[in-house]
N, C-alpha and C positions, 0 to 999 in steps of 0.2 A: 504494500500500500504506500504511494508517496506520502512524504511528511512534509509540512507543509508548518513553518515558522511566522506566526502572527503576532504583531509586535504592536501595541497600540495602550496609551496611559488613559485613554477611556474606555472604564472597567464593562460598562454598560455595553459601547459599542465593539467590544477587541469578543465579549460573550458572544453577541450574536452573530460576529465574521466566525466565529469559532463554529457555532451550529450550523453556519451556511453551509461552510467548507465539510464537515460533519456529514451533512445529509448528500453532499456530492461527493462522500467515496471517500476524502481523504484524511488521515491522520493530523491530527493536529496539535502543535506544540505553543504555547505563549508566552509572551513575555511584555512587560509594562513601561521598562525603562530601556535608553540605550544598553548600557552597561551589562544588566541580564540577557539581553537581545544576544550581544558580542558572546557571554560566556554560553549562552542555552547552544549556540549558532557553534560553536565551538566544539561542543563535549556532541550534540546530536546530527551537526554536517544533514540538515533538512536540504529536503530537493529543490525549493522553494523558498525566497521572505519576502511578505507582504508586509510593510515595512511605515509607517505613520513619520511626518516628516519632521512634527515636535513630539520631542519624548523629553523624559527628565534626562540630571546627568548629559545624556551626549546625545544631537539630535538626530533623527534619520538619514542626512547625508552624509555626517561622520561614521554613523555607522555602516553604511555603504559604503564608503572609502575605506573602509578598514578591512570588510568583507574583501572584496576586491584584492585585497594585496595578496591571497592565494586563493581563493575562489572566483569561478565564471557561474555561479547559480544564479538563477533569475531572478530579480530583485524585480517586486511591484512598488511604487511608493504610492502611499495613499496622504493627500497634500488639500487644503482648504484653500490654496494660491493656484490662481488662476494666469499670472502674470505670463509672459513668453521668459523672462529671465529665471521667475521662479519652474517652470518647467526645462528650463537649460540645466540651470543648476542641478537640476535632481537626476538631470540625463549625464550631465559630465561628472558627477559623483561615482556615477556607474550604475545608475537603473536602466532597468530594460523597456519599463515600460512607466506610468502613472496614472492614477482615478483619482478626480476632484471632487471633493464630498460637496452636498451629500450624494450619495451613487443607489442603486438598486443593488440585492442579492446577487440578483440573477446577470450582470453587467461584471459585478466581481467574480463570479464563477466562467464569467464566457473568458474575462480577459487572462485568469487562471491556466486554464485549457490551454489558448493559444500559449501562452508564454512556452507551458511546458512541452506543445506540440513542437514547437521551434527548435527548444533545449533535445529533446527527443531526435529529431532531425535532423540536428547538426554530427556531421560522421568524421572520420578520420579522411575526410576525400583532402587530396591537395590541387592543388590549381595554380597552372602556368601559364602564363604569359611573357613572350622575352624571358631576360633576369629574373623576373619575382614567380616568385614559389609561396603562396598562403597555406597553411597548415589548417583548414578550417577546424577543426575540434580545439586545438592548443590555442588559436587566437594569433597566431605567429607568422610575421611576412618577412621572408628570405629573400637577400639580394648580394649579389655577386660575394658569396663566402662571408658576408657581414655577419656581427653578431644577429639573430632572431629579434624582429621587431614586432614589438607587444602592445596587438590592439582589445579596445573593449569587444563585447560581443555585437554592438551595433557597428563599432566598425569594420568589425570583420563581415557581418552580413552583408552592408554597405561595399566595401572593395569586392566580395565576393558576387555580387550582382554586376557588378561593372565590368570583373575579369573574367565571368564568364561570358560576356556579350563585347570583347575586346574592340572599338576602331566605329561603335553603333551607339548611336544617340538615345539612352535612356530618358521618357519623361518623369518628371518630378511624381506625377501619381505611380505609375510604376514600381520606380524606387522606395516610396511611402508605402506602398503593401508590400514588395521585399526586405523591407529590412522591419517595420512594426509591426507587419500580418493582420492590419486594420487601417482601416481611413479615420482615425483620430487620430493621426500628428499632422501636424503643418509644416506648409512650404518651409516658413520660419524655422520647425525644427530641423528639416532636412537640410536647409542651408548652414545652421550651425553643424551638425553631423560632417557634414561639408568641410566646412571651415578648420576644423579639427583632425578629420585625417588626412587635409592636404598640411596641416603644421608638423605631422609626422613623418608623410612622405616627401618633407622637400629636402633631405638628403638625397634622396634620386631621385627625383627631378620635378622641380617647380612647378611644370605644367603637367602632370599626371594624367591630373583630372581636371579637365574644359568644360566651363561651361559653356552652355550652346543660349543664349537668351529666348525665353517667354516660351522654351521648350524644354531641357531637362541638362543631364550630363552625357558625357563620352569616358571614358578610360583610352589616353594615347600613349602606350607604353614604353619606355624605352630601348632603344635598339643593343640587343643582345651583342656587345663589342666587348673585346677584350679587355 
């Protein structure tokens, strides 16, 4: 049964995400504050955390940054901010996804599913183009004997749509159901996605990734040279 870490200082509301998740199959572990979040997430390596953006102690994106330093598990964050910075922020912490309360059951259970259908679906495949070599499961992009470069998991979904359609113009809706698995993120958030793994990839080379205007992106890879 997956296990599934719900992390929320509203004892009222963290009860009934508990019963939702409950009645859809899965195992459920909780916790109230960051702190316990960090140790529960720790000692029981859940498949899963839905994850409240203030907590006591330490708030939801510290504790996703922390996650993150040896986990790729899927992190939900569930945030009362609606801002495009507050939903950057929670994406460049290292969540995969977010719900802005208040939400239904049944919206938190679908976005559940997908998260873990994705997490599921991600395999040991690697993928070439020219010089680069992505490791999709490990999160890791190889380039000319370089040490492995370590992206999040939306980045690697992100570069993994683009190197598999090498030199071809993705549109931004496209890209926004490959790399979310839902039409709830915006342009906004795919251009920062954007922005972010062209700041990794500009060790090899600047123009990677082109944007095409008022249409999407390309991947123009660099020429396999000595």
């Amino acid at each position: 049964m997956t296990r599934i870490l719900i992390v929320d200082d509203d004892l009222a509301l963290a009860d009934v995400l508990a019963f939702t998740m409950r009645r859809a199959g899965y195992d459920i572990l909780l916790a109230h504050n960051g702190r316990d979040a960090l140790e529960c997430f720790t000692s029981e390596r859940p498949e899963l955390l839905v994850l409240d953006w203030v907590l006591p102690y330490m708030d939801g994106p510290e504790v996703c940054r922390r996650v993150r330093l040896d986990s790729n598990v899927p992190i939900l964050m569930l945030t009362v901010r609606q801002a495009d910075d507050d939903v950057v922020a929670a994406l460049e912490a290292g969540a995969d996804e977010y719900i802005t309360k208040p939400f239904s059951p049944r919206q938190l259970v679908a976005r559940v599913r997908a998260l873990l259908r994705r997490a599921i679906g991600e395999s040991n495949e690697i993928l070439r183009s020219g010089p680069l070599s992505l490791n999709v499961e490990r999160h890791e992009l190889f380039w000319k004997g370089q040490p492995p470069l370590r992206l999040t998991r939306l980045e690697t979904r992100l570069l993994q749509a683009l190197l598999q359609n090498p030199g071809t113009v993705l549109s931004t809706e496209s890209l926004i159901l490959r790399v979310w698995g839902t039409q709830s993120a915006t342009n906004d958030m795919l251009k920062q996605l954007i922005y972010r793994l062209r700041n990794k990839l500009e060790p090899i080379s600047p123009d990677l990734i082109e944007t095409i205007p008022n249409t999407g992106y390309v991947l123009n890879p660099p020429l396999d040279t000595p």
